[in-house]
N, C-alpha and C positions, 0 to 999 in steps of 0.2 A: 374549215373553221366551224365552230357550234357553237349557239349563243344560247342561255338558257335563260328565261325571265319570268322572275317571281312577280304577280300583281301582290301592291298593296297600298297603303297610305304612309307616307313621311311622319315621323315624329311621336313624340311617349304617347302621348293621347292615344294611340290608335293601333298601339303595340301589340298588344294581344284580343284584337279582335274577330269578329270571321272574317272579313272584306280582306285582315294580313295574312291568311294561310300561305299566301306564295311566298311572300319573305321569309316565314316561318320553313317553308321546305327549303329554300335556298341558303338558309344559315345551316341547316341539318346536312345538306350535299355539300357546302362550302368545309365543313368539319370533316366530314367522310373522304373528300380530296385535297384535302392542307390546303386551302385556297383561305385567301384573305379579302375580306372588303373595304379597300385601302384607298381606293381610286375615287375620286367624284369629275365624272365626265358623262356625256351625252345625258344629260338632266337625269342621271341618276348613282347610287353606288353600283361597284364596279369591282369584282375579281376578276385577277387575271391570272391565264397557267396553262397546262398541255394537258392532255388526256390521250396516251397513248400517240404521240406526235402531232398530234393534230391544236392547234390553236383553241383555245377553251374560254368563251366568259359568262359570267355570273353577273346576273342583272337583276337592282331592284331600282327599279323608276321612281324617282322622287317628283315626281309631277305630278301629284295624285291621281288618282286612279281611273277618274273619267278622263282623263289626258294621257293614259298611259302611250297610245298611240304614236304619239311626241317623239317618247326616249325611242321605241324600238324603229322608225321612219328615221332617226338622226344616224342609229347604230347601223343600219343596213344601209345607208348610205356613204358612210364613211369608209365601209368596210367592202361597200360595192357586192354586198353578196345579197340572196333573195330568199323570201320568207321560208322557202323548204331548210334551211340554217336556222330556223327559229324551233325553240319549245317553248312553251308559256304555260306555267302554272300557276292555277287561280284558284279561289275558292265559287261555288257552284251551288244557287239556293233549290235545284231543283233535284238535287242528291238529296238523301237522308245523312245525315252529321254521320260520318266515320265513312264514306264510298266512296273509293277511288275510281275512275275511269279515263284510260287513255284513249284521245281519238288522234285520227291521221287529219281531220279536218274537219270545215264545218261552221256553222253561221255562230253568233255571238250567243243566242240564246237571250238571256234576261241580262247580261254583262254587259256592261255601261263603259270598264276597260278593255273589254274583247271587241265592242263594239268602235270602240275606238281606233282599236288596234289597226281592226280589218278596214274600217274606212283609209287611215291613214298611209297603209302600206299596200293595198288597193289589192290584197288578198284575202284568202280562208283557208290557203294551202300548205297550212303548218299544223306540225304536228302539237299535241297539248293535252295537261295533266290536271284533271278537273277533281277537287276533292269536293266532298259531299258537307256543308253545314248546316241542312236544313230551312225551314221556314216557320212562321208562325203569324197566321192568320188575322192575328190579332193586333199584330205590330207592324207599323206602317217598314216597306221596304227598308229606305234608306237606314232607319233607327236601326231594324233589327241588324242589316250586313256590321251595324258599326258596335252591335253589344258584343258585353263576353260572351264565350261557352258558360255551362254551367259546370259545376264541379263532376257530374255524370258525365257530361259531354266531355270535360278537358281530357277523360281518359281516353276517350274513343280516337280524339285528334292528333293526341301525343302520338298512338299506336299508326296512324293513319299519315300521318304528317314522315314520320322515319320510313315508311312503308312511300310515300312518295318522292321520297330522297331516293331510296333503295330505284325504284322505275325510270327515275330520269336516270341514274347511272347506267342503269343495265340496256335504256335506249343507247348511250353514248356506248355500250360494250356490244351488245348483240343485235342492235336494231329493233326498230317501233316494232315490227310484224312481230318477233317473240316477245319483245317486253310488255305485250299488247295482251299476248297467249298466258303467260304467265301472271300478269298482275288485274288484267279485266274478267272477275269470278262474277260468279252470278253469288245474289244474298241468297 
């Protein structure tokens, strides 16, 4: 089984913001694999489908996002499986807006849902797909993760957001070591 989970926040308010890139990549891979978000179960939406015989879900946490920890602690217990079954992609203020990078593991960083995540399921040994939206100095944390892109930026993200659908598949096809080779470029 493989579980993939998008961070973000529930509801219109907060749709297209940077804190939703994960959502954002999970509607972009839910399209690329005819999967649907049909299901509301373990405090969050839920596709469900195979990927090559193997058991496949799509996860976006409606617990917001410093609780994200919640949904994926309920799913892997349900499921009895351990956080190496996890990918989790999030947005990442320590990126420049448009950088993708996959790790195999690793502390929460400045992630308040990563942070969550790892306390809750009492690891960091999951693999994950961090896209880049920048920071600005000027604007208090919370504010900035919850504005829009700007019109320059939304181009960068569109390109960058499908380019992360593209990575979490090709994890599910060839595995993290070459999806790794392949999609972690230097700028």
């Amino acid at each position: 089984m493989k579980i993939i989970i998008g961070l973000g926040n529930p509801g219109r308010d907060y749709a297209n913001t940077r804190h939703n890139v994960g959502f954002l990549v999970l509607d972009k891979l839910a399209d690329r694999l005819n999967m649907e978000f049909n299901k509301a179960k373990f405090s969050s939406l839920v596709a469900e489908g195979q990927y090559r015989g193997e058991k496949l879900l799509l996860v976006k946490p409606t617990t917001f996002m410093n609780l994200s920890g919640n949904a994926v602690q309920q799913i892997l217990s349900f499921y009895k499986e351990d956080a190496s079954q996890i990918l989790v992609i999030y947005d990442d203020i320590d990126l420049e807006v448009g950088m993708l990078r996959i790790r195999k593991n690793g502390g929460p960083g400045t992630h308040n849902g990563m942070r969550d995540i790892i306390r809750k399921i009492g690891s960091q040994d999951f693999p994950r797909i961090r896209l880049g939206i920048g920071q600005d100095p000027n604007i208090p944390l919370a504010s900035f993760v919850l504005s829009r892109f700007s019109s320059e930026e939304e181009d960068l993200m569109e390109d960058v957001i499908d380019e992360a659908a593209r990575a979490a598949e090709a994890i599910l096809k060839d595995g993290l070591d070459k999806a790794m080779n392949s999609f972690n470029r230097r700028s």
